[in-house]
C-alpha positions in Angstrom: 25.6 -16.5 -28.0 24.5 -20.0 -28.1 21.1 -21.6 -27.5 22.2 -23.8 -24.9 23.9 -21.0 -22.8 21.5 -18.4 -23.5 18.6 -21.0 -22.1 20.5 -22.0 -19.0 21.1 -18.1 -18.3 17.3 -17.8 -18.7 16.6 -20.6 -16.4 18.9 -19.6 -13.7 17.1 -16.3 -13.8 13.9 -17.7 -13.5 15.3 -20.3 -11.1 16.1 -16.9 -9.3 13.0 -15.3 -9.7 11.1 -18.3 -8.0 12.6 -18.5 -5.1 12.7 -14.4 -4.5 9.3 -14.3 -5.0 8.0 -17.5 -2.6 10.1 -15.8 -0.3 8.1 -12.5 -0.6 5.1 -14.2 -0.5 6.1 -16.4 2.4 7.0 -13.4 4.6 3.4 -11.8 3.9 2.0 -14.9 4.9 4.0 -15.9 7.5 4.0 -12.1 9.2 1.6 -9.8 8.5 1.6 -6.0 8.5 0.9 -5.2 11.8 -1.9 -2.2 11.5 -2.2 0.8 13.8 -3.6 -0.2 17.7 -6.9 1.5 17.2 -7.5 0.0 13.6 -9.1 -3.1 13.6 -7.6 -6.2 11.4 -10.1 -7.3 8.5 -9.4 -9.7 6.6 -10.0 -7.6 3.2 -7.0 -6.0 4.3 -5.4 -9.3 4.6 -6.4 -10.6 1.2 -5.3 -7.1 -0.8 -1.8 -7.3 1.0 -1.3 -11.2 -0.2 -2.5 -10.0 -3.6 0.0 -6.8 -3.7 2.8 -9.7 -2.8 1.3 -12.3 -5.6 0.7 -9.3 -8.6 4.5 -8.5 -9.3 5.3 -12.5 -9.7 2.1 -12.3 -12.3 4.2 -9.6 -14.1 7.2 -11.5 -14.3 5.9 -14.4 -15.4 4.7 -12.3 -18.5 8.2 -11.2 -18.7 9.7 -14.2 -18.6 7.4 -15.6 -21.1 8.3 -12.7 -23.7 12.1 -13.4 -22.8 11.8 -16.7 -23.7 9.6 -16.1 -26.8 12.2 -13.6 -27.6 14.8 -15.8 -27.4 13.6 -18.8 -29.3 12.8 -15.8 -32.3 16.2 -14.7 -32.3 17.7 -17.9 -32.7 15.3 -19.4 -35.2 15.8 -16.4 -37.5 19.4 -16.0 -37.3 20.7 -12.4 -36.6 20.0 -9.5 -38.6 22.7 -8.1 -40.2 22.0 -4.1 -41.4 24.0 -3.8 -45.1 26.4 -6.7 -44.4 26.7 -9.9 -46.5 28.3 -13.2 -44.8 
């Protein structure tokens, strides 16, 4: 595969990613678990459940960044052929 196609495939993916995760973090934001009647809303509670939304885009990101290092490698290298001369 190409460099060119293999980094627009990459960025569409990460295009992807962005906009699935500010929409997971929008709809924490915007509406908030709603806790039982007799429990009282803290705002610790608040906080932890925007950080569980924010923690798996984190994780991603550190994906994303080993895709792409991963990619680049590939390419600069050339592919590795096992007991096969060109």
């Amino acid at each position: 595969m190409s460099l060119r196609i293999a980094d627009s495939i990459f960025w569409i993916a990460v295009a992807c990613c962005t906009l699935a995760q500010l929409a997971i973090v929008q709809s924490v934001i915007v509406s908030p678990a709603r806790a039982p009647e007799h429990a009282p809303a803290s705002a610790t509670r608040r906080v932890v459940e925007i950080a569980w939304a924010i923690l798996p885009g984190v994780a991603l990101a550190v994906v994303l960044v080993f895709t792409w290092r991963a990619i680049h490698a590939t390419h600069l290298t050339g592919p590795v052929l096992t007991g096969m001369m060109r």
